[in-house]
C-alpha positions as CSV (number, residue, x, y, z in Angstrom):
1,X,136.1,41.8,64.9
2,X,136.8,45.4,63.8
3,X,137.8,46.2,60.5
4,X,141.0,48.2,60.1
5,X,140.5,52.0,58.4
6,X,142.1,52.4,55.3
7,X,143.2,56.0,54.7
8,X,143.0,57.7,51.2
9,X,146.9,58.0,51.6
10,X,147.1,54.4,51.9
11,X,145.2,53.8,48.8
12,X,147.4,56.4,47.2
13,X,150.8,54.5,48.6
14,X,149.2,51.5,47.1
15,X,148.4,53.1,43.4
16,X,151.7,54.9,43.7
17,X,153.8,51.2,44.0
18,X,151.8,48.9,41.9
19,X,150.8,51.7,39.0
20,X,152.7,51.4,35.8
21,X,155.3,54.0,34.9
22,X,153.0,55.7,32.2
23,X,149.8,56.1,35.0
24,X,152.2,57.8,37.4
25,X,151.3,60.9,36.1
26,X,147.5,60.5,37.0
27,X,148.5,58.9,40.3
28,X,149.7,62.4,40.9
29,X,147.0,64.3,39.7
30,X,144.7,62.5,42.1
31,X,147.4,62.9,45.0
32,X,146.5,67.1,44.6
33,X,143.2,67.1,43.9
34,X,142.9,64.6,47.7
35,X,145.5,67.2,49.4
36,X,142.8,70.1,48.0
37,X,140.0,68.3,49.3
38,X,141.4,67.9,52.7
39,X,141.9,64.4,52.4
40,X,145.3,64.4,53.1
41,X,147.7,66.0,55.1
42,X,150.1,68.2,53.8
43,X,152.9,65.5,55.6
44,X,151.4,62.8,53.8
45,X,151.4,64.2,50.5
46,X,155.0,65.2,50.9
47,X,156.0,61.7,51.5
48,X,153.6,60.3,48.7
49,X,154.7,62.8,46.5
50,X,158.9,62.0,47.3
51,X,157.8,57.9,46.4
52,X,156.1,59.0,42.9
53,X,159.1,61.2,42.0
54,X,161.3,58.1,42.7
55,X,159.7,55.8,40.8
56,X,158.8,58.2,37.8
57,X,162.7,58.6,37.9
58,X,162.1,62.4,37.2
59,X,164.0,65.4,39.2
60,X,160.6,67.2,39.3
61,X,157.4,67.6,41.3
62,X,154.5,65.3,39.9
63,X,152.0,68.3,40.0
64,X,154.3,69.3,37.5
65,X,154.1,66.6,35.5
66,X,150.3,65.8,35.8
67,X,149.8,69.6,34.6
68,X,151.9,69.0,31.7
69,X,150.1,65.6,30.3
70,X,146.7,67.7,30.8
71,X,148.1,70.0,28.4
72,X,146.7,70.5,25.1
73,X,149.5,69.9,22.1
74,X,149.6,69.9,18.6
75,X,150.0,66.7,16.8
76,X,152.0,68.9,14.1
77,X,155.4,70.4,15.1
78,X,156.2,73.4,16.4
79,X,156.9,76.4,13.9
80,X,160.7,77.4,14.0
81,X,160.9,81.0,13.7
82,X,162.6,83.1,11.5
83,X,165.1,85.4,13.1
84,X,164.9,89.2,11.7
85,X,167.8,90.7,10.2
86,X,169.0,94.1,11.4
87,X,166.9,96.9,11.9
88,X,168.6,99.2,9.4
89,X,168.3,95.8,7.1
90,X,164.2,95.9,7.9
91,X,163.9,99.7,7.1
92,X,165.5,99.6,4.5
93,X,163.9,96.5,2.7
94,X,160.8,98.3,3.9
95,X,161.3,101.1,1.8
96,X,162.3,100.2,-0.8
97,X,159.4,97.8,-1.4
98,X,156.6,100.2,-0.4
99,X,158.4,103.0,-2.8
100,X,158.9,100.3,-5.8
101,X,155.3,101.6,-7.4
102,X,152.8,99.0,-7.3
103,X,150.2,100.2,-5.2
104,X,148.5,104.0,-7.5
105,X,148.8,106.9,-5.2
106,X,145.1,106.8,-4.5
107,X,145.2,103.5,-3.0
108,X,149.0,103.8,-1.1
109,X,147.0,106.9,0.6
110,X,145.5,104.7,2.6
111,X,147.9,102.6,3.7
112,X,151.2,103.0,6.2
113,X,154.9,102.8,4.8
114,X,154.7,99.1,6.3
115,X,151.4,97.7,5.1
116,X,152.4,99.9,1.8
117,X,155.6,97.4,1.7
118,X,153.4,94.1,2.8
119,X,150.9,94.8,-0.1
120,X,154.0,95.4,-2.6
121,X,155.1,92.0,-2.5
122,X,151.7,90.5,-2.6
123,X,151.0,93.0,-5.5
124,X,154.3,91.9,-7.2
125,X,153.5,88.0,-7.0
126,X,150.3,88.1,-8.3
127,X,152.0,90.5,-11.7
128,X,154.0,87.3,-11.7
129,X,152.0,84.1,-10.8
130,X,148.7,85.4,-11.1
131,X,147.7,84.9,-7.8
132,X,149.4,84.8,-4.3
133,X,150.6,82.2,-2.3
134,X,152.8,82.8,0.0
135,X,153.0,82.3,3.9
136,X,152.7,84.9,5.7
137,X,156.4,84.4,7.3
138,X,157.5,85.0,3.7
139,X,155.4,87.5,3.0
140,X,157.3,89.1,6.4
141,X,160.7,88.5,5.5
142,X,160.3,90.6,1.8
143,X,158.4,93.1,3.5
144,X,160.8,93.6,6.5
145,X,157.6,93.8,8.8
146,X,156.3,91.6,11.7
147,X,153.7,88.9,10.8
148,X,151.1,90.6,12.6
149,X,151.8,93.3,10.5
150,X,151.6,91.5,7.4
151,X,147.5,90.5,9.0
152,X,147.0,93.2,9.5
153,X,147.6,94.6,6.2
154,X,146.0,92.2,4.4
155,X,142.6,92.0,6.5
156,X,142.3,96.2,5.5
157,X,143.1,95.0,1.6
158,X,140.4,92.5,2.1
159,X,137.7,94.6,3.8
160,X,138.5,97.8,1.6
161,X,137.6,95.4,-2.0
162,X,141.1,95.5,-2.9
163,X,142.2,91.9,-2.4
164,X,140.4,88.3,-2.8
165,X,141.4,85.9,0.3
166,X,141.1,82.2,0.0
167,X,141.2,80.4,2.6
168,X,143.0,76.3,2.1
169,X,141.6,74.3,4.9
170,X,142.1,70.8,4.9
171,X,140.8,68.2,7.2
172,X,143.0,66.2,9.2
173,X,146.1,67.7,7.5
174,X,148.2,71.2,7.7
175,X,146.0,74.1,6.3
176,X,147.7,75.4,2.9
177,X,148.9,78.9,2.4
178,X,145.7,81.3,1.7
179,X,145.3,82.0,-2.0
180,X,145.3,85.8,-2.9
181,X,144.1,87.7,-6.1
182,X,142.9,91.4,-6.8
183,X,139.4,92.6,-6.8
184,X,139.9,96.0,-7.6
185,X,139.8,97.1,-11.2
186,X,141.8,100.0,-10.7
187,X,144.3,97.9,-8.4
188,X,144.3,95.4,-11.3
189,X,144.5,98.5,-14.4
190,X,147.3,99.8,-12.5
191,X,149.5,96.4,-12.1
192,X,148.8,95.8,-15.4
193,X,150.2,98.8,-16.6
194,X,153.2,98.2,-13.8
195,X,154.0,95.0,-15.1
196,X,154.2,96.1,-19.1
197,X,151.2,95.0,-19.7
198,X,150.2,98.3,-21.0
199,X,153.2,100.6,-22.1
200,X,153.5,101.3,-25.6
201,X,156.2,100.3,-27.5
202,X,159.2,102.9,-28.5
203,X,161.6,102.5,-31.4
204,X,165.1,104.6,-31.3
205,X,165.0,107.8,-33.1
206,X,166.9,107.4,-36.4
207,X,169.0,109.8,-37.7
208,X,167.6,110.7,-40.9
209,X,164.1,111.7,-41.3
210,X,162.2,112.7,-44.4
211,X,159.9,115.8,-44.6
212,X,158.4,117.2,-47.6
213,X,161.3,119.3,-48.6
214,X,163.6,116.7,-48.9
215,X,166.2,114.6,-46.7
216,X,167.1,116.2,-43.9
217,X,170.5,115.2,-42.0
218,X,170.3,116.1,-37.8
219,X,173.2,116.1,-35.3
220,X,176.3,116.5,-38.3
221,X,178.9,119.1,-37.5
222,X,178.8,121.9,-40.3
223,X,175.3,121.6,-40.8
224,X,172.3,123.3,-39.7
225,X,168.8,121.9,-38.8
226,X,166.8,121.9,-41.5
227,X,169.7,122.3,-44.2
228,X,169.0,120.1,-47.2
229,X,171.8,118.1,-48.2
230,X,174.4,119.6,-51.0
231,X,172.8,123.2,-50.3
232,X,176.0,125.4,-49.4
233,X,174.9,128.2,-46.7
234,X,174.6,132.0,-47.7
235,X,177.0,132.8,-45.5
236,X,180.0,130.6,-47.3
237,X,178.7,131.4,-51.1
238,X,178.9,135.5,-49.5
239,X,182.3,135.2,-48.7
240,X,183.5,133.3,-51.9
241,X,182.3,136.1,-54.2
242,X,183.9,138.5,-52.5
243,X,187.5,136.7,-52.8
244,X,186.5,136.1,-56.5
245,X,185.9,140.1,-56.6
């Protein structure tokens, strides 16, 4: 008695209507890889493929599908990004935070108007906080720059000695934001002196001052600087003796 020859696309057929709904998809990866290897027709896999699609319930193509559960994802969810603001917005927030004085002129030499502005606002949080911890969408949006502009910037800092990077990771959980500080004295000197650190302290002028010939009265209509007080000027006692005379 002969046996009868079971085709690959019969096993297929079989896999395909018995298979759970959730193994579908590597039903159909096999169905490509046997239409690759010449193990079924073109014609076959058609029909195969129109039975998978009907029991997966799905409008599309199961090589479709099969590609997309070999996919690598993320167990985290995806980042939303932030939409940019106008361009005039962008330039001008740019700008102003590049020309706002925090980086000394022999260190914003060296730098671009854009990674000038990206190092202003990491400057100006670590004046404030002490160090830096912002993302680097953040770190974007102040700046009015892209965020490869904002690595960019900061990887130069880093490799010039200006800037300390510290790098968060934690296992099996979201990295946290990179912790920045300054290396550089004169980076540090000059923030210092930015922030107030340094200034010396003013007091308003007053309006009497004493010198060694006596109190002297400045800014009073009638009187001269340097006029002691009660002393009439020669000019007045000139012209009363002469009405006396």
């Amino acid at each position: 008695m002969e046996r009868a020859v079971v085709s690959a696309a019969d096993v297929l057929r079989l896999e395909i209507e018995t298979a759970p709904r959730a193994s579908l998809p590597e039903v159909g990866r096999r169905l490509w890889q046997a239409v690759t290897a010449g193990t079924v027709t073109d014609d076959e896999a058609e029909h195969l493929d129109g039975i998978l699609r009907a029991r997966a319930g799905a409008p599309g193509s199961s090589r479709t599908a099969a590609v997309q559960i070999g996919a690598c994802r993320s167990i985290f969810p995806p980042k939303r990004r932030q939409r940019a603001p106008e361009r005039t917005v962008l330039i001008e927030r740019r700008r102003a935070s590049a020309a706002a004085g925090w980086l000394p002129p022999a260190v914003a030499s060296r730098f671009t108007v854009s990674e000038q502005s990206v190092l202003a606002v990491v400057v100006r949080e670590i004046a404030s906080k002490g160090a830096c911890e912002l993302a680097v969408d953040a770190v974007a949006a102040l700046a009015g720059v892209s965020r490869r502009m904002v690595q960019q910037a900061l990887r130069i800092a880093h490799d010039t000695g200006l800037i300390l990077i510290e790098e968060r990771r934690r296992h099996g959980d979201r990295n946290r934001t990179n912790r920045i500080t300054i290396l550089s004295r004169e980076l540090a000197a000059w923030v210092k002196r930015r922030a107030g650190g340094g200034c010396r302290k003013t007091h308003p002028m007053s309006s009497e001052v004493q010198n060694p010939a006596g109190l002297v009265r400045l800014g009073i209509p009638g009187k001269g600087l340097g006029e002691e007080v009660g002393r009439p000027r020669r000019g007045r006692l000139a012209n009363e003796r002469v009405r006396d005379s």
